[in-house]
N, C-alpha and C positions, 0 to 999 in steps of 0.2 A: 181376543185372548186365546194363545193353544193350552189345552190342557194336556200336563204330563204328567205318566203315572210315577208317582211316588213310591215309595216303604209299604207295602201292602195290597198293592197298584191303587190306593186311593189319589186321585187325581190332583194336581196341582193348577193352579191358575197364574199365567204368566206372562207377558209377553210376547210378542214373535221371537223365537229365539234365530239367530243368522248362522248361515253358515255359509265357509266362505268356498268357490270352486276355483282351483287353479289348472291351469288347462292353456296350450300354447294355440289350440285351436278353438278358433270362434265357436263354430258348430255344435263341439264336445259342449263346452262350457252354458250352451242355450238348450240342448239335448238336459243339461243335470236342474237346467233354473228351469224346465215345463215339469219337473219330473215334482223337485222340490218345492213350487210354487203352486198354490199363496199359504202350504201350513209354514212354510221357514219363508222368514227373509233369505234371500240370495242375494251374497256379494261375489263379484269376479276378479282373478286376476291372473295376466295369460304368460308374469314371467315370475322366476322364483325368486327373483329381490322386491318385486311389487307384492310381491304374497306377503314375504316377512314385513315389509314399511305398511300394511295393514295390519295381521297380526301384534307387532307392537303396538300402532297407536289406538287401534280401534279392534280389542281382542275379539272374534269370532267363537260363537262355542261350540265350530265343528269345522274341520279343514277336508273338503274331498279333494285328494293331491294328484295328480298325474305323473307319474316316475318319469318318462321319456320328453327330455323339455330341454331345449336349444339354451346354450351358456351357465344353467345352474341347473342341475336334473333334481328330482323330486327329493330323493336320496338325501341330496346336500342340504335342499330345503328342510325335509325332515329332523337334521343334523342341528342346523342352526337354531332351529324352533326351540328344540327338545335341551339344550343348553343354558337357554334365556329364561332364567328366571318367569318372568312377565310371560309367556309363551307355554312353557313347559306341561301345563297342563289341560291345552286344548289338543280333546283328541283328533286323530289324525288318520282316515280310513284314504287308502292308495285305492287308486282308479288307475288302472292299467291296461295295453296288451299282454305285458311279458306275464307269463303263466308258470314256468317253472318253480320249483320248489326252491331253490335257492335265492329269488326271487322276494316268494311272499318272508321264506327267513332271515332274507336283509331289510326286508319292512320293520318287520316285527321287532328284531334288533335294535334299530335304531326308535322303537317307541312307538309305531303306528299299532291303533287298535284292533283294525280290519283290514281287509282286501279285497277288492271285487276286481274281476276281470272286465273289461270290456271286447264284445259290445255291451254295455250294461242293460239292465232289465228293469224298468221302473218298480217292479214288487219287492224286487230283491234291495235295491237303494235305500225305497222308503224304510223297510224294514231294520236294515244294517243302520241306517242313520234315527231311527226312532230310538232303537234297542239301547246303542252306546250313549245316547244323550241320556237317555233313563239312567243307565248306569252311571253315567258322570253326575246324575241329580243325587244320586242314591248315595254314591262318594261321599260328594260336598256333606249331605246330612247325617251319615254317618260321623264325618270327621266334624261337624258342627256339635254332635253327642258327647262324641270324647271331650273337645274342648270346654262343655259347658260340663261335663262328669267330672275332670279336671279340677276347675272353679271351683265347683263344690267339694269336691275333697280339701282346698287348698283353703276353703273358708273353716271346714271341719276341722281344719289342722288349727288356724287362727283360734276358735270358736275353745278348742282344747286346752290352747295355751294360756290365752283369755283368762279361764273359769280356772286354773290348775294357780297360775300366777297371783290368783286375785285371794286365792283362798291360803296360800301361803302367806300373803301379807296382810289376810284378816286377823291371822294369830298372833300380830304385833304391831296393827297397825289398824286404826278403827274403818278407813275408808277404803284402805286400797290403791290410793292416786300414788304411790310412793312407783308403782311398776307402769303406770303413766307419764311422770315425769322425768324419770328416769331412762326409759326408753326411748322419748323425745330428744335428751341430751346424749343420748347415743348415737341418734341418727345425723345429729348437726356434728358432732365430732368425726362421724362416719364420712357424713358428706365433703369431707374435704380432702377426703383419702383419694387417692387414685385405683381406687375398687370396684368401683362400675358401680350402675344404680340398680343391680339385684342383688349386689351384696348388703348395700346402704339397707333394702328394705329388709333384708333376712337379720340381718343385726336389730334392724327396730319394732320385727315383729317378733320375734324370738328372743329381745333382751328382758320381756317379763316375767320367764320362766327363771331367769336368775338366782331364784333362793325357793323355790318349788321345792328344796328338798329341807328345809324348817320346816315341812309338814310332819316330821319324822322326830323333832324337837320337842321336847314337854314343853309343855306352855311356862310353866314353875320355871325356868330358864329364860325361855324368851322374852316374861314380863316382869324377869324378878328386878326388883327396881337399884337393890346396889352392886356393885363388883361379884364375879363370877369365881368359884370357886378353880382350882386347877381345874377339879375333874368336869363341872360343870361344861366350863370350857374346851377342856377338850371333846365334851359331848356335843358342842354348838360349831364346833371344827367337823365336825364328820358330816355338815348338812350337804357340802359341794358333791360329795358322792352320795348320797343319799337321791340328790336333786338328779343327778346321772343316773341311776336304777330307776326313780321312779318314770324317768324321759325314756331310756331303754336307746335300744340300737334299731334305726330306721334309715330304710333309703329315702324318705323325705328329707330334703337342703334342709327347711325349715325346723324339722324336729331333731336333726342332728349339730345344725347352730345352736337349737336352745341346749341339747346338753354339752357341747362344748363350754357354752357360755355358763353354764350351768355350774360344770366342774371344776373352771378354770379363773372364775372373776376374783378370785382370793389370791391367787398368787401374782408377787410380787416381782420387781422389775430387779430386786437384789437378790432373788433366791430366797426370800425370807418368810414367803407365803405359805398357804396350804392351798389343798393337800399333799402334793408332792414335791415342795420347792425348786419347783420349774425358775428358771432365770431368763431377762432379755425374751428374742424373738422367741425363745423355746416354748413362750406362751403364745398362746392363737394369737391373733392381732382382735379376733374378738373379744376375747376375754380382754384383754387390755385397755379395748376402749372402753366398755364394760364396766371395767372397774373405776374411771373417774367419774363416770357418769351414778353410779352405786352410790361411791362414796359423798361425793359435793350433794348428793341429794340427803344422803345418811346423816350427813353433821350440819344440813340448813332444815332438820326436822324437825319435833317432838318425840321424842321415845318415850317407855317408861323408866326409864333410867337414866334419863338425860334431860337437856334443854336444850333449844335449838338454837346451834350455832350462828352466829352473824354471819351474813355473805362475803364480806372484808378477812374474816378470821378463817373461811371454811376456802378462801382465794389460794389464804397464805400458807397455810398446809399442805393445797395439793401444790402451791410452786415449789416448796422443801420440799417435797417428797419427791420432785420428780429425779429419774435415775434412782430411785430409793423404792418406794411402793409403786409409783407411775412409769411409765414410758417415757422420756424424756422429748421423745419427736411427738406425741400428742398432747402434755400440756399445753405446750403455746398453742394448739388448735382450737382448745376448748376456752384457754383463757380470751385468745381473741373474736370470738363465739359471743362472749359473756353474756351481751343485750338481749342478745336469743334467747340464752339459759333463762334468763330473769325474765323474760315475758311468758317463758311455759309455766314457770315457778305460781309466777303469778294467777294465769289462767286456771292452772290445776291446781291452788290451794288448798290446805287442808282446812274446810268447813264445813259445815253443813249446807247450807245453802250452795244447790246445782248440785250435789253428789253426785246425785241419781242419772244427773247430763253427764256429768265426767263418764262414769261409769261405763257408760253406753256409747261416748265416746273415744273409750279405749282402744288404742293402737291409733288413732289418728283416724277410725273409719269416717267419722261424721265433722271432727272437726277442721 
């Protein structure tokens, strides 16, 4: 096992790591494998199309290149490497005569990390090739930091919505499942969009924040059990922006879908919605689908004001209404959906018994 130093130079344990010599001449190329031999595997290869058909299939994690090379010069090699996806980032230290400054400038250019001149000097190789493998190690765990800093922010952002969504539907709704199943029927009506599968998941993680802004709502309104007075009403109309202030403006996708989705699941495909009677595509496509998934779940519930609608009765309203409150291109998505709708219905029912599972399995993490 060679050990390399790490982040702090605490050492790493790893395998032989390879690296590969290209070289048109025998001699050069036995000259780099005594040098590099036995802390690196040495692989050879003495023209620059055999160098790339290794590189692709069997990637090296270090190229010593020789610029001056009969049919493909190092140069081109270089070229090719440094293009190729799959390639692109094994580095690439030129082994040379040519000594000029214009020389190691078109190395460098084209992406190699280093330059030695030849005749080469074993202290100086090992050195140059120990150095940039460190730093390529040190790369990868950097960029393995961010990605997992990343993660965790993007659970932080879930974790926000989560808890923001759950507590708006505690104040009308005993358990909360209502931004569980609802967000479920989001993503199945989503999923048949032609919007790629990071859109599908930003709409399904970001449609529980939907009515985040009834946190802003007297309770005296939200459970008052008969018909709303005008003004009442018009105070239970001002939650879509309320839910938009409390969301705020972020360069997060995810926290700028939920206050989309947020401001926008109330207006209607007539213009007849709030808060700003937006019409047709004028509204997000979020918000839209949004809203049948809101509603089919609103009218097959309990309220305090209400009884839950039949599944047959809560069908036939959103087919009226589409072109009316709906989208008229995503009814038939959701209608032909149905079996789906009715097994989340199912699973996420409003009971006691498994709450406490639903809960925890909010957004679909565990389910």
């Amino acid at each position: 096992m060679l050990k390399v130093s790490g982040i702090g130079g605490s050492p790493v344990n790893r395998d032989k790591l390879t690296v590969l010599v290209v070289d048109d001449a025998p001699e050069n190329i036995e000259i780099l494998r005594t040098i590099l031999q036995p802390q690196y595997k040495v692989k050879a290869a003495r023209t620059g199309e055999k160098a790339i058909k290794i590189a692709q299939t069997t990637p090296p994690d270090m190229i010593l290149l020789d610029v001056v090379m009969p049919e493909m010069d190092g140069y081109e090699v270089c070229r090719q490497l440094k293009v190729d996806p799959t390639t692109a980032e094994i580095p690439i230290i030129f082994i040379t005569a040519k000594t000029s400054a214009d020389n190691e400038t078109q190395g460098f250019e084209l992406g190699a990390v280093d330059y030695i001149t030849k005749p080469v000097r074993p202290a100086i190789v090992k050195a140059r090739v120990a150095t940039h493998l460190a730093l390529r190690d040190q790369t990868h765990h950097l960029e393995e930091l961010v990605v997992q800093r990343t993660i965790e922010l993007q659970n932080t952002h879930l974790e926000l919505i989560r808890c923001l969504g759950q507590a708006a539907e505690y104040k009308d709704n005993e358990t909360g499942l209502h931004v569980i199943r609802m967000s479920h029927y989001a993503r199945i009506i989503a999923q048949q969009l032609d919007v790629g599968d990071d859109w599908v998941q930003l709409v399904f993680q970001a449609a529980p924040m939907h009515d985040v802004g009834k946190i802003g709502i007297p309770d005296s309104i939200l459970s008052k059990p008969g018909k709303l007075t005008d003004e009442e009403w018009q105070m239970m109309r001002n939650h879509p922006e309320y839910g938009a202030e409390i969301i705020g403006d972020h360069s997060s996708l995810l926290l700028s879908m939920a206050r989309e989705i947020a401001l926008t699941h109330h207006e209607k495909w007539d213009g007849t919605g709030y808060p700003y009677n937006l019409a047709g595509e004028a509204i997000p496509l979020s918000g839209r689908v949004v809203a049948i998934a809101d509603v089919f779940d609103a009218l097959t519930s309990e309220r305090p004001y209400k009884h839950a609608w039949a599944v047959e009765d809560a069908v036939a309203l959103i087919q009226e209404n589409a072109g009316k409150h709906f989208d008229p291109d995503l009814v038939p998505l959701f209608l032909k959906e149905l079996p789906a709708v009715l097994e989340i219905k199912k699973k996420y029912a409003e009971n006691a018994e498994g709450v406490s599972k639903h809960l925890h399995n909010v957004l679909g993490v565990s389910a």
